[in-house]
C-alpha positions as CSV (number, residue, x, y, z in Angstrom):
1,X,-69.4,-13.0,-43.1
2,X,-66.7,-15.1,-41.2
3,X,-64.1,-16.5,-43.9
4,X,-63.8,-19.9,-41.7
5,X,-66.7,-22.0,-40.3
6,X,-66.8,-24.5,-37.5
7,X,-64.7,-24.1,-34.2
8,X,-62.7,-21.5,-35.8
9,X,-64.0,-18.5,-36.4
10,X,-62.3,-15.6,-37.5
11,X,-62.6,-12.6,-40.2
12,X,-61.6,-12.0,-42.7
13,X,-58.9,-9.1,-41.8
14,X,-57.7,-11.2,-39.4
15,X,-56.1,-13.4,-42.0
16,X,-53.8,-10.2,-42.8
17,X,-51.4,-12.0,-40.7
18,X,-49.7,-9.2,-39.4
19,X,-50.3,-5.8,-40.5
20,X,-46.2,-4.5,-40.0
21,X,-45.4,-8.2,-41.9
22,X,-43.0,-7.3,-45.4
23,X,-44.3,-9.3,-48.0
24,X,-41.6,-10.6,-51.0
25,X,-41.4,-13.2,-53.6
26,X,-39.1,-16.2,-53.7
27,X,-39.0,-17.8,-56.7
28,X,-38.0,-21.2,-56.9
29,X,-37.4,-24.3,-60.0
30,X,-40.2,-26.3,-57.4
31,X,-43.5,-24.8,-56.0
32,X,-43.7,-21.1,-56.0
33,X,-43.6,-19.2,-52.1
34,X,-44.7,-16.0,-51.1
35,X,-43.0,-15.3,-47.8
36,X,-43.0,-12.6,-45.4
37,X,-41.1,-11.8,-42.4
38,X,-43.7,-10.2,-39.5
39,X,-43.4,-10.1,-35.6
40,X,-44.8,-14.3,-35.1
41,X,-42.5,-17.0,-35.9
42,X,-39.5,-16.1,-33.8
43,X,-38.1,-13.6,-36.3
44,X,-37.4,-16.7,-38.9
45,X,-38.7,-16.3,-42.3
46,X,-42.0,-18.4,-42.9
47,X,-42.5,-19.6,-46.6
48,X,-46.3,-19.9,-47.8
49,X,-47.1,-22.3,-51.0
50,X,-49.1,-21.6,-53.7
51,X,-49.4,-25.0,-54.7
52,X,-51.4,-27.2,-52.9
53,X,-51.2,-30.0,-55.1
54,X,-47.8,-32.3,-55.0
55,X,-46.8,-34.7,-57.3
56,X,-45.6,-36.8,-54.9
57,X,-48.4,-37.0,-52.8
58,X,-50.2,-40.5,-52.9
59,X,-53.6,-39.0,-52.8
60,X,-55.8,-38.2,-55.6
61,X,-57.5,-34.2,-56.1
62,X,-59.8,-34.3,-58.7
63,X,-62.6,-32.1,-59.8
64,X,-62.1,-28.1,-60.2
65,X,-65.7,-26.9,-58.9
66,X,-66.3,-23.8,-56.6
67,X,-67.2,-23.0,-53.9
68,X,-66.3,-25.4,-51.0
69,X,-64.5,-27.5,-53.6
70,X,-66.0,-30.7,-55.4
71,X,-62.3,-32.4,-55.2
72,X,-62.0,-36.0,-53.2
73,X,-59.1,-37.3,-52.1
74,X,-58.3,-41.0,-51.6
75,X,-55.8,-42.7,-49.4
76,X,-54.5,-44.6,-46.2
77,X,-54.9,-42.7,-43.2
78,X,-52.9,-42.4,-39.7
79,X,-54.9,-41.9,-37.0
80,X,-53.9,-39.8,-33.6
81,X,-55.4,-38.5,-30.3
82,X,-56.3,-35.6,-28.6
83,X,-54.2,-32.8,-28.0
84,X,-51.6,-33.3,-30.8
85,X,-49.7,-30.2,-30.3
86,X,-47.3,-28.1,-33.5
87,X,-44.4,-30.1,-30.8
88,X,-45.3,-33.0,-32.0
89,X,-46.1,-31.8,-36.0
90,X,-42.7,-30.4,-36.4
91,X,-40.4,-30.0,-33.3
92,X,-38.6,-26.4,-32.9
93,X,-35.5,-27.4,-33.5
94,X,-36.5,-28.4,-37.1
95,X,-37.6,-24.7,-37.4
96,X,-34.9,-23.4,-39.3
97,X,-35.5,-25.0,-42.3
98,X,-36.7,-22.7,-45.2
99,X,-39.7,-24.1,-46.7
100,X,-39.1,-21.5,-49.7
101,X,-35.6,-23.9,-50.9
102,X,-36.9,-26.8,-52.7
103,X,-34.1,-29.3,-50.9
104,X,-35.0,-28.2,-47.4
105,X,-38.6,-28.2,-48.1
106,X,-38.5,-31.5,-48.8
107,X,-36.6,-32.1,-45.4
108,X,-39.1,-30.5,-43.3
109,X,-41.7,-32.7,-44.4
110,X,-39.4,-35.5,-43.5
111,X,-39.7,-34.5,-39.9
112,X,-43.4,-34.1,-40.0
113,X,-45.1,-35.8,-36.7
114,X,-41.7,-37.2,-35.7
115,X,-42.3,-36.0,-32.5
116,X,-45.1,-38.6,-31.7
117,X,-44.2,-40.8,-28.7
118,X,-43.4,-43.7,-28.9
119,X,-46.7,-44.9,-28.0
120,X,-47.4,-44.8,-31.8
121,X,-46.1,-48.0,-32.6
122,X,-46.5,-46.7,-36.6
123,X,-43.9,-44.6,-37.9
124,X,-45.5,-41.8,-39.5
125,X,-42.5,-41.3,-42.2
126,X,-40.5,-44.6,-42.8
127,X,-37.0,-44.4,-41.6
128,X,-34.6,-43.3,-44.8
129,X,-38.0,-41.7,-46.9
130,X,-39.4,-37.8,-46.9
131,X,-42.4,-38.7,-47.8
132,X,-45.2,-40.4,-46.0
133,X,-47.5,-43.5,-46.9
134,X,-50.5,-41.9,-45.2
135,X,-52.4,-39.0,-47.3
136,X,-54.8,-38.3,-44.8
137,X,-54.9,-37.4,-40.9
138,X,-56.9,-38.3,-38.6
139,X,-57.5,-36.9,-35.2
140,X,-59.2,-36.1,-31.8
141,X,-60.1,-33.2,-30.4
142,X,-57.5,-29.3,-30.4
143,X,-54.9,-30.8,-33.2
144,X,-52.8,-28.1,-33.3
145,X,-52.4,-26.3,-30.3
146,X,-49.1,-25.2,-28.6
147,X,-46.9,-22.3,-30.3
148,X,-48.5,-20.8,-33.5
149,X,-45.5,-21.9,-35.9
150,X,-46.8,-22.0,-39.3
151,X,-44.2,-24.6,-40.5
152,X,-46.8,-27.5,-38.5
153,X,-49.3,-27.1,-41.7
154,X,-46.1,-26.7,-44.1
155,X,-44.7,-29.9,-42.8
156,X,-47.4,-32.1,-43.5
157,X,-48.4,-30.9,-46.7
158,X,-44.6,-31.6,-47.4
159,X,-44.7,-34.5,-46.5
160,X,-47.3,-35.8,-48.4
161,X,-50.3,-35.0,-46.5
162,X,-53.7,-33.4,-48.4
163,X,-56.3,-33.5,-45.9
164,X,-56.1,-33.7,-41.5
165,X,-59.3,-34.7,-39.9
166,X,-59.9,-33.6,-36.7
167,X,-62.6,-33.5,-33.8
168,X,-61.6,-30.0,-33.4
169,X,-58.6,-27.6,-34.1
170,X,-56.4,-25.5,-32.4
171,X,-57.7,-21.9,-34.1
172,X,-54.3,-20.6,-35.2
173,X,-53.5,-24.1,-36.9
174,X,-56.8,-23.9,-39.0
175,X,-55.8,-20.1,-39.9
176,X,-52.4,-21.6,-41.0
177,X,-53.5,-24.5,-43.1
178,X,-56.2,-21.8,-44.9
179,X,-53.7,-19.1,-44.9
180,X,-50.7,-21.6,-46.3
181,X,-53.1,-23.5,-48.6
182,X,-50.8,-26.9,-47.7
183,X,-53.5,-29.0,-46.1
184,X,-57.3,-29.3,-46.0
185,X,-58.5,-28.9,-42.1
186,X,-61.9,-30.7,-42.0
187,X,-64.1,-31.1,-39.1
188,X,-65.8,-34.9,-38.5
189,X,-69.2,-34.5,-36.7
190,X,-68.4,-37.8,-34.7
191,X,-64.4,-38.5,-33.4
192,X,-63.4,-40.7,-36.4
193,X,-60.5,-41.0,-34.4
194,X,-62.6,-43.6,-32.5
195,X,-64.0,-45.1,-35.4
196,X,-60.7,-45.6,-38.0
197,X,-57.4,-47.5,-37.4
198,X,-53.8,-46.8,-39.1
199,X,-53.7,-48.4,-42.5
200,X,-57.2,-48.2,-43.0
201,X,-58.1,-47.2,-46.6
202,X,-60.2,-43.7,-46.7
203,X,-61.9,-41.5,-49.6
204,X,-62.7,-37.5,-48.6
205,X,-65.8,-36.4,-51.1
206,X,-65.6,-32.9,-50.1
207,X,-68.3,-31.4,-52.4
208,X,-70.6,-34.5,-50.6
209,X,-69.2,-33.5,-47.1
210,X,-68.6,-37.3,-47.1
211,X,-65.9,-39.5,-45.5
212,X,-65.4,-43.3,-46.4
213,X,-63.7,-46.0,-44.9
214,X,-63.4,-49.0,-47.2
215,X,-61.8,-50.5,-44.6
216,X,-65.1,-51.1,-42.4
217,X,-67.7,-50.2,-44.9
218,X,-68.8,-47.0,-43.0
219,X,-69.6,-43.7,-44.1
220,X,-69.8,-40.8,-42.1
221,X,-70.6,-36.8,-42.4
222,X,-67.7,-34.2,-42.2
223,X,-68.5,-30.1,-41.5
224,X,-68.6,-28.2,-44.3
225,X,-65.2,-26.2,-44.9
226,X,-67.0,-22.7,-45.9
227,X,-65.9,-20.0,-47.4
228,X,-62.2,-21.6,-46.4
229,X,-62.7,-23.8,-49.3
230,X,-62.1,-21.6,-52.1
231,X,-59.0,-20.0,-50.3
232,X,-57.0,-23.3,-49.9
233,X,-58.0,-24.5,-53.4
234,X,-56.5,-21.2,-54.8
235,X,-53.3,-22.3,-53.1
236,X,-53.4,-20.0,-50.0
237,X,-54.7,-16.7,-49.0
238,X,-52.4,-14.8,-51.3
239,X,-52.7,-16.9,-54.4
240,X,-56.6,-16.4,-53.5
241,X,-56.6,-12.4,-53.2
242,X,-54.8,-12.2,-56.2
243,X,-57.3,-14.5,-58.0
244,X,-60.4,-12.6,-57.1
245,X,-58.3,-9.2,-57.7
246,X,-57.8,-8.0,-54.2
247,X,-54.3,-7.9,-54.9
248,X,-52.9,-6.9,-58.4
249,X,-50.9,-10.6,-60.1
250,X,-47.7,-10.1,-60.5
Protein backbone atom coordinates (compact mmCIF):
# COMPACT_ATOMS: atom_id res chain seq x y z
CA UNK A 1 0.00 0.00 0.00
CA UNK A 2 1.43 3.62 -0.86
CA UNK A 3 2.31 5.40 2.52
CA UNK A 4 1.07 9.00 0.83
CA UNK A 5 -2.24 9.54 -1.09
CA UNK A 6 -3.16 12.20 -3.50
CA UNK A 7 -0.77 13.68 -6.19
CA UNK A 8 2.11 12.20 -4.39
CA UNK A 9 2.51 8.89 -4.41
CA UNK A 10 5.40 7.12 -3.29
CA UNK A 11 6.26 3.86 -1.05
CA UNK A 12 7.01 3.25 1.55
CA UNK A 13 10.96 2.49 1.06
CA UNK A 14 11.24 5.38 -0.65
CA UNK A 15 10.87 7.41 2.41
CA UNK A 16 14.36 5.73 3.46
CA UNK A 17 15.72 8.93 2.23
CA UNK A 18 18.88 7.79 1.22
CA UNK A 19 20.05 4.36 1.75
CA UNK A 20 24.17 5.52 2.13
CA UNK A 21 22.58 8.52 4.61
CA UNK A 22 24.47 8.26 8.50
CA UNK A 23 21.83 8.67 10.85
CA UNK A 24 22.84 10.33 14.57
CA UNK A 25 21.16 12.06 17.42
CA UNK A 26 21.39 15.65 18.40
CA UNK A 27 20.09 16.42 21.45
CA UNK A 28 19.05 19.68 22.32
CA UNK A 29 17.31 21.88 25.71
CA UNK A 30 14.34 22.66 22.70
CA UNK A 31 12.68 20.07 20.37
CA UNK A 32 14.57 16.87 19.91
CA UNK A 33 16.29 16.28 16.04
CA UNK A 34 17.31 13.28 14.40
CA UNK A 35 19.73 14.30 11.61
CA UNK A 36 21.57 12.61 9.01
CA UNK A 37 24.06 13.62 6.62
CA UNK A 38 23.26 11.65 2.98
CA UNK A 39 24.14 12.61 -0.75
CA UNK A 40 20.80 15.42 -1.14
CA UNK A 41 21.09 18.73 0.54
CA UNK A 42 24.40 20.02 -0.82
CA UNK A 43 26.49 18.06 1.75
CA UNK A 44 24.89 20.35 4.70
CA UNK A 45 23.59 18.55 7.58
CA UNK A 46 19.55 18.53 7.50
CA UNK A 47 17.93 18.37 11.09
CA UNK A 48 14.46 16.48 11.23
CA UNK A 49 11.95 17.36 14.41
CA UNK A 50 10.26 15.12 16.40
CA UNK A 51 7.95 17.51 17.57
CA UNK A 52 5.47 18.75 15.57
CA UNK A 53 3.67 20.72 18.02
CA UNK A 54 5.24 24.38 19.09
CA UNK A 55 4.38 26.27 21.74
CA UNK A 56 4.60 29.26 20.05
CA UNK A 57 2.56 28.45 17.34
CA UNK A 58 -0.90 30.37 17.23
CA UNK A 59 -2.82 27.49 16.20
CA UNK A 60 -4.63 25.02 18.22
CA UNK A 61 -3.91 20.73 17.78
CA UNK A 62 -6.27 19.07 19.70
CA UNK A 63 -7.56 15.60 19.76
CA UNK A 64 -5.02 12.43 19.90
CA UNK A 65 -7.15 9.83 17.56
CA UNK A 66 -5.52 7.55 14.89
CA UNK A 67 -5.44 7.03 11.96
CA UNK A 68 -5.50 10.08 9.67
CA UNK A 69 -5.65 12.17 12.84
CA UNK A 70 -8.89 13.65 14.49
CA UNK A 71 -6.72 16.97 15.48
CA UNK A 72 -8.17 20.56 14.01
CA UNK A 73 -6.30 23.45 13.84
CA UNK A 74 -7.65 27.02 13.95
CA UNK A 75 -6.10 30.13 12.64
CA UNK A 76 -5.51 33.18 10.12
CA UNK A 77 -4.36 32.09 6.95
CA UNK A 78 -2.03 33.64 4.12
CA UNK A 79 -2.92 32.77 0.91
CA UNK A 80 -0.38 32.35 -2.32
CA UNK A 81 -0.38 31.30 -5.94
CA UNK A 82 0.74 28.76 -8.15
CA UNK A 83 4.14 27.66 -8.46
CA UNK A 84 5.50 28.72 -5.03
CA UNK A 85 8.91 27.26 -5.37
CA UNK A 86 11.43 26.02 -1.88
CA UNK A 87 13.16 29.77 -3.47
CA UNK A 88 10.66 31.43 -2.32
CA UNK A 89 10.02 29.18 1.27
CA UNK A 90 13.50 29.64 2.36
CA UNK A 91 16.13 31.18 -0.05
CA UNK A 92 19.63 29.14 -0.31
CA UNK A 93 21.51 31.48 1.14
CA UNK A 94 19.58 30.89 4.43
CA UNK A 95 20.67 27.25 4.07
CA UNK A 96 23.30 27.09 6.45
CA UNK A 97 21.39 27.48 9.34
CA UNK A 98 21.16 24.27 11.51
CA UNK A 99 17.78 23.54 12.33
CA UNK A 100 19.18 21.02 15.10
CA UNK A 101 20.56 24.50 17.40
CA UNK A 102 17.54 25.79 19.14
CA UNK A 103 18.78 29.74 18.42
CA UNK A 104 19.22 29.12 14.68
CA UNK A 105 16.12 27.21 14.39
CA UNK A 106 14.28 29.84 15.44
CA UNK A 107 16.12 32.06 12.81
CA UNK A 108 15.35 29.94 9.90
CA UNK A 109 11.70 30.21 10.50
CA UNK A 110 12.22 33.89 10.57
CA UNK A 111 13.16 33.73 6.90
CA UNK A 112 10.32 31.54 6.02
CA UNK A 113 8.54 32.75 2.56
CA UNK A 114 10.75 35.92 2.68
CA UNK A 115 11.38 35.37 -0.72
CA UNK A 116 7.79 36.24 -1.98
CA UNK A 117 7.85 39.20 -4.32
CA UNK A 118 6.84 42.01 -3.69
CA UNK A 119 3.65 41.50 -5.22
CA UNK A 120 2.56 40.19 -1.74
CA UNK A 121 1.67 43.35 -0.35
CA UNK A 122 1.42 41.19 3.21
CA UNK A 123 4.47 40.42 4.95
CA UNK A 124 4.47 36.93 5.81
CA UNK A 125 6.76 37.37 9.14
CA UNK A 126 6.53 41.03 10.56
CA UNK A 127 9.65 42.97 10.27
CA UNK A 128 11.77 42.51 13.83
CA UNK A 129 9.51 38.98 14.84
CA UNK A 130 10.49 35.00 14.09
CA UNK A 131 7.32 34.03 14.20
CA UNK A 132 4.36 34.42 11.98
CA UNK A 133 0.72 35.63 12.50
CA UNK A 134 -0.62 33.19 9.96
CA UNK A 135 -0.97 29.33 11.16
CA UNK A 136 -2.11 28.08 8.06
CA UNK A 137 -1.02 28.18 4.23
CA UNK A 138 -2.89 28.43 1.61
CA UNK A 139 -2.02 27.75 -2.02
CA UNK A 140 -2.43 26.98 -5.81
CA UNK A 141 -1.34 24.48 -7.67
CA UNK A 142 2.94 22.48 -7.43
CA UNK A 143 3.78 24.42 -3.88
CA UNK A 144 7.01 23.25 -3.46
CA UNK A 145 8.78 22.71 -6.44
CA UNK A 146 12.39 23.83 -7.31
CA UNK A 147 15.50 22.11 -5.43
CA UNK A 148 14.44 19.35 -2.93
CA UNK A 149 15.92 21.21 0.23
CA UNK A 150 14.30 19.85 3.23
CA UNK A 151 14.79 23.04 5.32
CA UNK A 152 11.41 24.60 2.98
CA UNK A 153 9.03 22.30 5.32
CA UNK A 154 11.49 23.03 8.46
CA UNK A 155 11.11 26.74 7.95
CA UNK A 156 7.61 26.99 8.07
CA UNK A 157 6.88 24.74 10.82
CA UNK A 158 9.45 27.15 12.49
CA UNK A 159 8.00 29.71 11.95
CA UNK A 160 4.79 28.96 13.26
CA UNK A 161 3.05 27.26 10.49
CA UNK A 162 0.90 23.79 11.35
CA UNK A 163 -0.91 23.03 8.21
CA UNK A 164 -0.15 24.32 4.04
CA UNK A 165 -3.01 23.93 1.83
CA UNK A 166 -2.37 23.44 -1.52
CA UNK A 167 -4.07 22.62 -5.03
CA UNK A 168 -1.32 20.36 -5.51
CA UNK A 169 2.39 19.74 -4.25
CA UNK A 170 5.59 19.52 -5.59
CA UNK A 171 6.28 15.44 -4.66
CA UNK A 172 9.51 15.83 -2.82
CA UNK A 173 8.01 18.77 -0.66
CA UNK A 174 5.08 16.42 0.50
CA UNK A 175 7.86 13.61 1.26
CA UNK A 176 9.66 16.30 3.28
CA UNK A 177 6.82 17.70 5.37
CA UNK A 178 5.75 13.69 6.14
CA UNK A 179 9.28 12.66 6.41
CA UNK A 180 10.10 15.96 8.82
CA UNK A 181 6.76 15.75 10.62
CA UNK A 182 6.88 20.00 10.74
CA UNK A 183 3.84 20.74 8.68
CA UNK A 184 0.58 19.07 7.63
CA UNK A 185 0.45 19.00 3.55
CA UNK A 186 -3.33 18.84 2.76
CA UNK A 187 -4.85 18.66 -0.60
CA UNK A 188 -8.26 21.09 -1.19
CA UNK A 189 -10.52 19.51 -3.86
CA UNK A 190 -11.39 23.10 -5.20
CA UNK A 191 -8.26 26.01 -5.31
CA UNK A 192 -9.09 27.63 -2.02
CA UNK A 193 -6.56 29.85 -3.05
CA UNK A 194 -9.35 31.32 -5.23
CA UNK A 195 -11.84 31.27 -2.65
CA UNK A 196 -9.89 32.73 0.80
CA UNK A 197 -8.08 36.06 1.22
CA UNK A 198 -5.01 37.00 3.76
CA UNK A 199 -6.35 37.52 7.21
CA UNK A 200 -9.22 35.48 6.77
CA UNK A 201 -9.96 33.40 9.89
CA UNK A 202 -9.83 29.36 9.09
CA UNK A 203 -10.53 26.03 11.12
CA UNK A 204 -8.81 22.58 9.57
CA UNK A 205 -11.12 19.48 11.08
CA UNK A 206 -8.88 16.88 9.80
CA UNK A 207 -10.70 13.80 11.12
CA UNK A 208 -13.95 15.56 9.07
CA UNK A 209 -11.69 16.29 6.06
CA UNK A 210 -13.26 19.76 6.60
CA UNK A 211 -11.99 23.26 5.93
CA UNK A 212 -13.88 26.51 7.34
CA UNK A 213 -13.64 29.95 6.71
CA UNK A 214 -15.39 32.07 9.25
CA UNK A 215 -14.53 34.75 7.37
CA UNK A 216 -17.15 34.01 4.48
CA UNK A 217 -19.25 31.32 6.07
CA UNK A 218 -18.07 28.63 3.57
CA UNK A 219 -17.13 25.23 4.14
CA UNK A 220 -15.38 23.20 1.82
CA UNK A 221 -13.89 19.32 1.49
CA UNK A 222 -10.02 18.70 1.79
CA UNK A 223 -8.35 15.03 0.47
CA UNK A 224 -7.89 12.79 2.95
CA UNK A 225 -4.05 12.76 4.24
CA UNK A 226 -3.81 8.65 4.34
CA UNK A 227 -1.65 6.61 5.74
CA UNK A 228 0.68 10.06 5.95
CA UNK A 229 -1.39 11.07 8.83
CA UNK A 230 -0.16 8.85 11.49
CA UNK A 231 3.53 9.51 10.32
CA UNK A 232 3.45 13.32 10.86
CA UNK A 233 1.37 13.04 14.01
CA UNK A 234 4.24 10.70 15.46
CA UNK A 235 6.53 13.67 14.75
CA UNK A 236 8.22 12.47 11.50
CA UNK A 237 9.12 9.21 9.82
CA UNK A 238 11.63 8.32 12.44
CA UNK A 239 9.75 9.22 15.62
CA UNK A 240 6.92 7.02 13.63
CA UNK A 241 9.22 3.82 12.96
CA UNK A 242 10.28 3.80 16.29
CA UNK A 243 6.71 4.04 17.57
CA UNK A 244 5.33 1.10 15.69
CA UNK A 245 8.87 -0.79 16.55
CA UNK A 246 10.47 -0.71 13.11
CA UNK A 247 13.31 0.80 14.72
CA UNK A 248 14.43 -0.09 18.34
CA UNK A 249 13.71 3.54 20.92
CA UNK A 250 16.59 4.76 22.08
Amino acid sequence: MALFSGTATVVPRNLALTSSAKLCVVRSSSPRFLSYLGKAGFGNRVALSLSTVRAESSACLSGSGSGSGSGSFHGLCYVVGDNIDTDQIIPAEYLTLVPSKPDEYEKLGSYAMVGLPASYANRFIQPGHTKTNYSILIAGANFGCGSSREHAPVALGASGVSAVVAHSYARIFFRNSVATGEVYPLESQLRLCEECTTGDVVTIELGLNRFINHTTGKEYLLKPIGDAGPVIEAGGIFAYARKTGMIPSR
